[in-house]
C-alpha positions in Angstrom: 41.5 -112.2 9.5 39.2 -111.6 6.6 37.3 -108.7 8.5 40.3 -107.4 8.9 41.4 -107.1 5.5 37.6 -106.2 4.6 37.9 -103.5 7.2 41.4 -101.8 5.8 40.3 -101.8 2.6 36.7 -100.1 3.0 38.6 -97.2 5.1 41.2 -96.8 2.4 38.3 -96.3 -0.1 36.3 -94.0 2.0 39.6 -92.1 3.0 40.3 -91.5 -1.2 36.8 -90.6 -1.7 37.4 -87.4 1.0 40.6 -86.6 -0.3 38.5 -86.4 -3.7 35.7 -84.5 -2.3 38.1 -82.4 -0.5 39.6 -81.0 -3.5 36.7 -81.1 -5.8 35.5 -78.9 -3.5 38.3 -76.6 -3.7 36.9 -75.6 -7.5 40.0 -76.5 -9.7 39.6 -78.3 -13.0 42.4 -80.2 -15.1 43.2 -82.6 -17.4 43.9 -86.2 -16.4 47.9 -86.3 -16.4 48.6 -89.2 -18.4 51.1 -91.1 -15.5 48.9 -90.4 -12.9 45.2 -92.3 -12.7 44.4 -90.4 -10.1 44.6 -86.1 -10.3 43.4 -84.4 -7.8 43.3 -80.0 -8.2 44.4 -78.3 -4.8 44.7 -74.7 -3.6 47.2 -73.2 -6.1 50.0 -74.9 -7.2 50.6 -78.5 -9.0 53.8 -80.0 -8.5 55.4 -82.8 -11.4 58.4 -84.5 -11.0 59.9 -87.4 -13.5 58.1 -90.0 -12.4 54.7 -88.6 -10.5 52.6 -85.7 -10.0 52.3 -84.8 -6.7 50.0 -82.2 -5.3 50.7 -79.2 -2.9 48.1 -78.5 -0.6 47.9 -77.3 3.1 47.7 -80.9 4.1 51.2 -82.3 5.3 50.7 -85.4 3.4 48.0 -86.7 0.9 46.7 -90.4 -0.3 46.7 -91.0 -3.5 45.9 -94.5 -5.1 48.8 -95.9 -7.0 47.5 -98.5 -9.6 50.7 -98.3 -11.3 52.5 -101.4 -9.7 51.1 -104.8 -9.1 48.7 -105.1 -6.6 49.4 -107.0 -3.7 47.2 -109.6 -3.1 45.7 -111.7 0.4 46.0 -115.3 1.0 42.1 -115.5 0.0 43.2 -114.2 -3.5 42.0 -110.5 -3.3 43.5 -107.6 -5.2 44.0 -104.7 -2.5 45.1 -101.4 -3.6 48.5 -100.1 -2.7 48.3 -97.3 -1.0 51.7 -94.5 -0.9 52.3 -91.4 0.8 53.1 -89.1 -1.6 56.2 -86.1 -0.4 54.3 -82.5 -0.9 57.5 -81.0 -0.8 58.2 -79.8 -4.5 60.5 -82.0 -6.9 60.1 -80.5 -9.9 58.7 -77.7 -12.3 55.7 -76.2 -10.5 52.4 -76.1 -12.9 49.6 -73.6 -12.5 46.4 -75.3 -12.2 43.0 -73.7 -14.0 40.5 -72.9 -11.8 36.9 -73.5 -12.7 35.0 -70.0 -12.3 31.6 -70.9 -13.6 29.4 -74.0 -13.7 27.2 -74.2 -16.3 24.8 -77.1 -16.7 27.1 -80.2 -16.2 29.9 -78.3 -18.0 32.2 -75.3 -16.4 34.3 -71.9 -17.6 37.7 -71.4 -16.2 40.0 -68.8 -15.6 42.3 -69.2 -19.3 38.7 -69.4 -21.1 38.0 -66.2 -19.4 41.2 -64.6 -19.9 41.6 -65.1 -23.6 38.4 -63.9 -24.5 39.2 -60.5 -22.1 42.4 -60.5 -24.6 40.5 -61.1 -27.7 37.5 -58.3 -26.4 40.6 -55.7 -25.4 42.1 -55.8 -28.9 38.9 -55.5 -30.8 38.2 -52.6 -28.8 41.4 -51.1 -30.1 41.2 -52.2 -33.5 38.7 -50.4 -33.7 39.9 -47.4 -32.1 37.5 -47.1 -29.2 38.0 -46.4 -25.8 38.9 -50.0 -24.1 36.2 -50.1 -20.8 37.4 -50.8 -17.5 38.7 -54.6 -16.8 36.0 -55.2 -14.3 33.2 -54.5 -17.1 35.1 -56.1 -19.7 35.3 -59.3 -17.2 31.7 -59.0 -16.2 30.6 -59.3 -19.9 32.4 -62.0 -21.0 31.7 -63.9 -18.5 27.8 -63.7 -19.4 29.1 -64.1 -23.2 30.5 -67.4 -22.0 27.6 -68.5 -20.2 25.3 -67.9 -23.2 28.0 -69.5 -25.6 28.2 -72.6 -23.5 24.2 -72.9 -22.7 23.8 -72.7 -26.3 26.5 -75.2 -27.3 24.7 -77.7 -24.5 21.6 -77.2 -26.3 22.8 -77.8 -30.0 24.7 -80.6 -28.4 21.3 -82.1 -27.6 19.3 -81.3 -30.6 22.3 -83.2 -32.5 23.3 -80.2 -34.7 27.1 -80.2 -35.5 29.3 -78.8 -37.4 31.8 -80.7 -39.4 35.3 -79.8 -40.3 34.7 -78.5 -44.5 32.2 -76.1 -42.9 34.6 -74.7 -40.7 37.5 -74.9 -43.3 35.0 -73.0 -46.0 34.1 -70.5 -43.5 37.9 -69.3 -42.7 38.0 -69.5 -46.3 35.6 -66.9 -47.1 36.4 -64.5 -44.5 40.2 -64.6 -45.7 38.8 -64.0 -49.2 36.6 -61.0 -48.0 39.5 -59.5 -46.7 41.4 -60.0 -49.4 44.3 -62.0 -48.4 45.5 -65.5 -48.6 45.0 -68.2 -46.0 48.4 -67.9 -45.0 48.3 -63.9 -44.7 44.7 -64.7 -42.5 47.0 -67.3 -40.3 49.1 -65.0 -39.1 46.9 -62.1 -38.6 45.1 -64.2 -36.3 48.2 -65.4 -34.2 49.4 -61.5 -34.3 46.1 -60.8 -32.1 47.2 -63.3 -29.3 44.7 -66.5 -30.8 46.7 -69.4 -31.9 45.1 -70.7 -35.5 43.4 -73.6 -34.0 42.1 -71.5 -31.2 40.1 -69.3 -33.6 39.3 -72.5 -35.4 37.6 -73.9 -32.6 36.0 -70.4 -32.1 34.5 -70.3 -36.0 32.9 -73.9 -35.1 31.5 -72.6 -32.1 29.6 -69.5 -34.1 28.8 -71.5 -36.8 26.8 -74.3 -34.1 25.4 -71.6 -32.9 24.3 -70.0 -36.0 22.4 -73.6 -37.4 20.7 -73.9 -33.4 19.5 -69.8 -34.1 18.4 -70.9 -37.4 16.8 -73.9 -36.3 14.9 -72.7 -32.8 13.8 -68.9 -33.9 14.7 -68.0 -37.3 12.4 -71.1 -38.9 9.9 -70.2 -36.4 9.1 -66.4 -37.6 6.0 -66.6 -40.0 4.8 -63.2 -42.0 1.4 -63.3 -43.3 0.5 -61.5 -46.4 -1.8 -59.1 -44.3 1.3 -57.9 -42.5 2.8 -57.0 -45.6 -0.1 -55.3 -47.3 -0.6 -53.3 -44.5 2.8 -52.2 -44.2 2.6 -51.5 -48.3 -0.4 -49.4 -48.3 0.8 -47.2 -45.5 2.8 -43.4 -45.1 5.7 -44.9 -43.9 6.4 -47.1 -46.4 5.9 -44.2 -49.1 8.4 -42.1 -47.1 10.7 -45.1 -45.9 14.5 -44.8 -44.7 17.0 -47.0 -43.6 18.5 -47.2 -40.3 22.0 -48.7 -39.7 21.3 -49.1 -35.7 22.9 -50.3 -32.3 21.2 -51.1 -29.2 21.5 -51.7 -25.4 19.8 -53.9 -24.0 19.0 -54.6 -20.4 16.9 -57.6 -20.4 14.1 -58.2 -18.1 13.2 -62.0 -16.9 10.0 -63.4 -17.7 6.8 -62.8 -15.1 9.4 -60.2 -13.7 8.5 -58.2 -9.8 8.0 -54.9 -9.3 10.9 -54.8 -7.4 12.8 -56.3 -10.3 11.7 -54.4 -12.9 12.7 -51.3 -11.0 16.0 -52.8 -10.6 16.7 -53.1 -14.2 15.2 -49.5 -15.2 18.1 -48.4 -12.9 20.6 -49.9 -15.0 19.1 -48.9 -18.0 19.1 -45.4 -16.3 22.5 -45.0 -15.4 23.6 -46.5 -19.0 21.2 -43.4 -20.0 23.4 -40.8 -18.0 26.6 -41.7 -19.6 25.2 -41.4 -22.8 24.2 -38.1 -21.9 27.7 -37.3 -20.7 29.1 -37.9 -24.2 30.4 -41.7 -23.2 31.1 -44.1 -26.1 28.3 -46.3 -27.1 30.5 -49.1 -28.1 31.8 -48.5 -24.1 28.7 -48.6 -22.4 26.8 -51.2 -24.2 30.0 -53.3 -23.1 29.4 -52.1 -19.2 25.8 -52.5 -19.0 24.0 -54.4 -22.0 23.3 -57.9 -21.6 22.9 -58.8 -25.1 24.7 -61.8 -26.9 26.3 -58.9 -29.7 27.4 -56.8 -26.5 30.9 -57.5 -26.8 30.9 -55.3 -30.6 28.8 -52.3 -29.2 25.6 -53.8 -29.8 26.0 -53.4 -33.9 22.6 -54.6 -35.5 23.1 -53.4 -38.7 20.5 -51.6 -41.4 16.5 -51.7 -40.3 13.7 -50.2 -43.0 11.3 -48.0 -40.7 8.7 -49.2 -42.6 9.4 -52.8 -40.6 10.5 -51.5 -37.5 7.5 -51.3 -34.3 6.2 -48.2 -33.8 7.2 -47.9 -30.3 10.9 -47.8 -31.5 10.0 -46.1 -35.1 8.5 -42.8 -33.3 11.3 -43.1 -30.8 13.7 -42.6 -34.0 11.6 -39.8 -35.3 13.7 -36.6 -35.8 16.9 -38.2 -34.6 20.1 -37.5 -36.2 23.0 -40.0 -37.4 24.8 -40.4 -33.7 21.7 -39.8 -31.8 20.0 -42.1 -29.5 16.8 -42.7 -28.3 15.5 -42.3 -24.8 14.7 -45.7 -22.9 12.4 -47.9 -24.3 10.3 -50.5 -22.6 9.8 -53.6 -24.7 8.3 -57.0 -23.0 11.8 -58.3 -23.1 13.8 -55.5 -21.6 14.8 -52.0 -21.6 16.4 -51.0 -25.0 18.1 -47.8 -25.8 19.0 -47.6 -29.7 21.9 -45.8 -31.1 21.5 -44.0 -35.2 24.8 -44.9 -36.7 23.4 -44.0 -40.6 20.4 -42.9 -42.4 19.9 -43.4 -46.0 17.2 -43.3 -48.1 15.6 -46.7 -49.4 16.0 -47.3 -52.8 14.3 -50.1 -55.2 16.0 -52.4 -57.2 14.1 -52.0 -60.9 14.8 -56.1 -61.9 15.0 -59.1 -59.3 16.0 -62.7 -60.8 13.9 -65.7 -59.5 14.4 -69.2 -59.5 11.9 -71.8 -59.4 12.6 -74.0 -56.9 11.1 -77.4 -56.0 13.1 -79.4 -52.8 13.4 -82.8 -50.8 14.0 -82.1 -47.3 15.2 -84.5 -44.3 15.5 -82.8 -41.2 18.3 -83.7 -38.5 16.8 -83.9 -35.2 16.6 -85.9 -32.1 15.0 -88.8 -33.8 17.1 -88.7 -36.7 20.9 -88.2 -36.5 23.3 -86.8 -38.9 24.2 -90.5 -40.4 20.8 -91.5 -40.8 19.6 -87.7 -42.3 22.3 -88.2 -44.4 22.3 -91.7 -45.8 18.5 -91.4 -46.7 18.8 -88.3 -48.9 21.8 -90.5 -50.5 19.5 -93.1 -51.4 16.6 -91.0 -52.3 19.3 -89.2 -54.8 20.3 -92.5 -56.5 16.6 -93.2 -56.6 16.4 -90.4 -59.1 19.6 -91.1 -60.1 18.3 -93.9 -62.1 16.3 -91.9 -64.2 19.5 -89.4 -65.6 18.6 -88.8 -69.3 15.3 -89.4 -69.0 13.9 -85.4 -67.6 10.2 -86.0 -67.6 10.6 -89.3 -65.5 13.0 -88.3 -63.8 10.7 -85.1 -62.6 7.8 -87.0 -62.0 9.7 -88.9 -59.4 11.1 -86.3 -57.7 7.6 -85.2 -57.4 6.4 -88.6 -55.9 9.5 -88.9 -53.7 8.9 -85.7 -52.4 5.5 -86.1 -51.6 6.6 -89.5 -49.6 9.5 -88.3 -47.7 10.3 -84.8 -47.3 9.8 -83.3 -44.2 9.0 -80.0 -45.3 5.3 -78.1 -45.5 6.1 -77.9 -49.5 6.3 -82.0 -49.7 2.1 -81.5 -50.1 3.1 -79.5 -53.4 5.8 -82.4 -54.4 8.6 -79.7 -53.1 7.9 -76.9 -54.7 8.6 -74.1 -53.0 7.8 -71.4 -55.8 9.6 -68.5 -57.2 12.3 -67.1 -55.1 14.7 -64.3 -55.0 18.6 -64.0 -53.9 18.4 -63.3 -50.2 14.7 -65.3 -49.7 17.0 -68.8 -48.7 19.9 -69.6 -46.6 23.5 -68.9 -48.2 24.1 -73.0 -48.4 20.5 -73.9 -50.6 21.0 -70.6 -52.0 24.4 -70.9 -53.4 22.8 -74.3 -55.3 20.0 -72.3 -56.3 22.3 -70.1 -58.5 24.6 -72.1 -60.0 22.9 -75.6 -60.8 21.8 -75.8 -64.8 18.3 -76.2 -65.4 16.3 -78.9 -64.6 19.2 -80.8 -62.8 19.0 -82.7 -59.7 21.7 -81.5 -56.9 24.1 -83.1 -54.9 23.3 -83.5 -51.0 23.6 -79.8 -49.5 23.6 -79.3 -45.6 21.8 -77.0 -44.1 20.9 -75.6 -40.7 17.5 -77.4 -41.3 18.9 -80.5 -42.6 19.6 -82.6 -45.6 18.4 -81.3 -48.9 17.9 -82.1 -52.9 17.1 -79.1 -54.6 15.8 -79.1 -58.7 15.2 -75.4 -60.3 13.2 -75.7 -63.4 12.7 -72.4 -64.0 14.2 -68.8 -64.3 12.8 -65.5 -64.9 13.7 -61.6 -64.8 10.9 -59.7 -62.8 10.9 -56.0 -63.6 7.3 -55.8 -61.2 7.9 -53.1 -58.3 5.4 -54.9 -56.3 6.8 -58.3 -56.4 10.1 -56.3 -55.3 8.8 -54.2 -52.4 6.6 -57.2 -51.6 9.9 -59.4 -51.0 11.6 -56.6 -49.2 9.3 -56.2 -46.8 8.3 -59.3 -45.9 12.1 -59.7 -45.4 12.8 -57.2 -43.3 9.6 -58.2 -41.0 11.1 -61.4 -41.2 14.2 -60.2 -39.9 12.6 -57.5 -36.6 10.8 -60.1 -35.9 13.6 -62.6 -35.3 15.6 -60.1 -33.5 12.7 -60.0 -30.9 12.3 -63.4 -30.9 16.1 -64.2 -30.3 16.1 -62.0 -27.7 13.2 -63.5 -25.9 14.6 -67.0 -26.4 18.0 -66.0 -25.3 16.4 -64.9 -21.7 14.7 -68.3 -21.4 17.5 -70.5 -22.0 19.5 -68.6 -19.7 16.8 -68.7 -17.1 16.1 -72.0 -17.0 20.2 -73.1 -17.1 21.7 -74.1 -14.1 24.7 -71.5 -13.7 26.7 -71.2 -10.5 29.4 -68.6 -10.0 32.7 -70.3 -8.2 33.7 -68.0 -5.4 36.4 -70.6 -3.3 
């Protein structure tokens, strides 16, 4: 008798686990219904009654376990599962299930994901009063906008970098006031586009992870020596410099790529070429063929100083007119075509403000997690907290506490970082930077490197051209540099991700 029993109730587990493995096959992805503990996605449809969801498949019948009544139990005092057969014959309103169209990592993209973004890509397109691309393009490139987004997400997910709701809050905030209009004016902008408000909130959080993981894993990394920037100063180029406000495609090329491979991508580099040549929009064909991250918004990069642009892609530029682009270039990351939007010439700022700056930094990381980040700068601030009144003791132990526990390369120095300029920090330490009073120790301030305590105890008005130009340029290396970088570091990450396209 007990084999029996033992027997029925292996075979009702096993015959679950294929009607599970059945549908997860099938590629559909839902939420958990909340009466049901027990959901199972099937080829199209999802039927709900009052009291049960029941699932329409080409099965007659299906299993599903029912843990919503008591379970009978055996003479010997074991619970066995209650097994029903569930009617597929539809009761009730008919649900449409999402269907997983990308697995990414352990995570997936479905088909609404997909759809709103094609939504969101189609009426920027017209907003700006371009041409909208065909559907299949559009879909193409937003599905390989997705991939990047959620591979990049995963990652910052790992490396512990979040971002918390103020950020996003502050961040609506300033684009509302940058435009001009109130919060509730910016609401219902957004939900006149198609976006629901917390939609495009989730969408700022997104961008703003991403920006802290950019910031983190390429921007921090880009070092300029002063050799570069001497060089740069004493040459034609920078006597004769212009600006460039430039777009690119890009076709990227995968690391230790064939022969065959890199032919391959020349041809798509070449037929983007052609409709160039055939007077094609830019902002269209970057859209069809680039596979960059800023794809989506015609490949817009923004001003460039041709005295810190490579000379591969300076002489390419050379005699081309706003509107003109350049032929193919071959970098070691892909194929790039660059588009001149503007050209203007490069004017110097005659006076520069700088702030002297020394800092106390505790980085967020793997080893040490927001909380802990966070509650050591908070005691290191009442540390020095207990010195308020007293300047000279108070300095002298920022100095020490520095030395001991920030994590930055100035912490040798006792934080300081030297004399710096608008534009040399990040906007979160630099918006400190120019408002706290002399000699005063900040609040906490989060950036995408960490926790910070900032002190500036000194200010000055530089009229030198040098120190100017110098700062420019090592700026603008700074930023073609990290351009290059991203791009390099946005192929590996997506080469090494585990993406599968699902084609049930």
């Amino acid at each position: 008798m007990i084999k029996k029993i033992l027997l029925i109730f292996v075979l009702s587990i096993f015959f679950i686990a294929e009607v599970c493995a059945s549908a997860a096959q099938r590629g559909y992805y839902s939420t958990n219904p909340s009466n049901s503990d027990l959901y199972i996605g099937g080829d199209d449809k999802f039927v709900e009654s009052a009291d049960s969801y029941q699932h329409q498949t080409s099965l007659s019948d299906s299993v599903i376990y029912d843990n919503s009544h008591a379970h009978n139990e055996s003479s010997l005092g074991l619970k066995l599962p209650k097994l029903r057969v569930i009617n597929t014959t539809p009761t009730g309103p008919i649900k449409t299930i999402d269907k997983i169209e990308v697995f990414v990592n352990k995570g997936v993209i479905t088909s609404s994901q997909i759809d709103q973004q094609i939504k969101q890509t189609i009426q920027n397109f017209k907003s700006h009063g371009y041409a909208v691309p065909d559907l299949k393009d559009i879909r193409e490139r937003v599905i390989e906008q997705l991939i990047l987004q959620k591979i990049q997400l995963d990652l910052a997910a790992r490396l512990g970098i979040k971002t918390n709701d103020l950020e996003v809050v502050n961040a609506i905030n300033n684009v509302a006031q940058q435009q001009n209009m109130s919060l509730e004016d910016f609401k219902k902008m957004v939900v006149s586009q198609g976006v629901s408000f917390e939609e495009f909130q989730e969408q700022v959080r997104n961008q703003i992870t991403i920006d802290k993981l950019k910031q983190r894993e390429v921007d921090a990394k880009v070092t300029v020596n002063d050799d570069e920037v001497n060089l740069i100063l004493k040459s034609e180029t920078f006597k004769n410099r212009v600006d460039y406000d430039l777009s690119d495609i890009v076709i990227s090329i995968p690391e230790q790529a064939s022969q065959d491979i890199l032919q391959e991508k020349l041809a798509i580099a070449q037929k983007a070429y052609a409709e160039l040549e055939k007077g094609e929009d830019f902002y269209k064909v970057s859209a069809k063929y680039s596979n960059s991250p800023n794809a989506l918004n015609g490949g817009q990069l923004g001003f460039r100083s041709s005295a810190a642009l490579p000379t591969q892609i300076l002489n390419a530029l050379a005699n081309l007119k706003a509107g003109g682009f350049t032929q193919i270039i071959k970098l070691p990351v892909g194929f790039f075509i660059f588009k001149v939007n503007q050209i203007k010439k490069h004017g110097d700022a005659n006076i520069v403000k700088q702030y002297h700056v020394r800092h106390i930094l505790i980085k967020v990381n793997e080893l040490t997690s927001e909380n802990e980040a966070h509650q050591k700068i908070l005691s290191i601030k009442d540390d020095l907290n207990k010195y308020n009144g007293n300047e000279s003791a108070q300095t002298k132990e920022f100095i020490n506490l520095a030395r001991e526990y920030s994590e930055d390369t100035s912490s040798i120095n006792g934080g300081d970082i030297g004399w710096i300029s608008k534009g040399d920090t990040v906007p979160e330490f630099e918006k400190v930077v120019l408002s706290i009073p002399l000699n005063t120790v900040s609040e906490p301030i989060r950036t995408p490197f960490g926790w910070h305590l900032l002190e500036v105890y000194g200010v000055r008005d530089s009229n030198l051209a040098n120190d100017v130009e110098r700062a420019e340029i090592r700026k603008e290396i700074r930023e073609v540099k990290a351009q290059f970088m991203y791009a390099q570091w946005i192929r590996d990450i997506r080469d090494s991700a585990y993406v599968k396209m699902n084609h049930d």
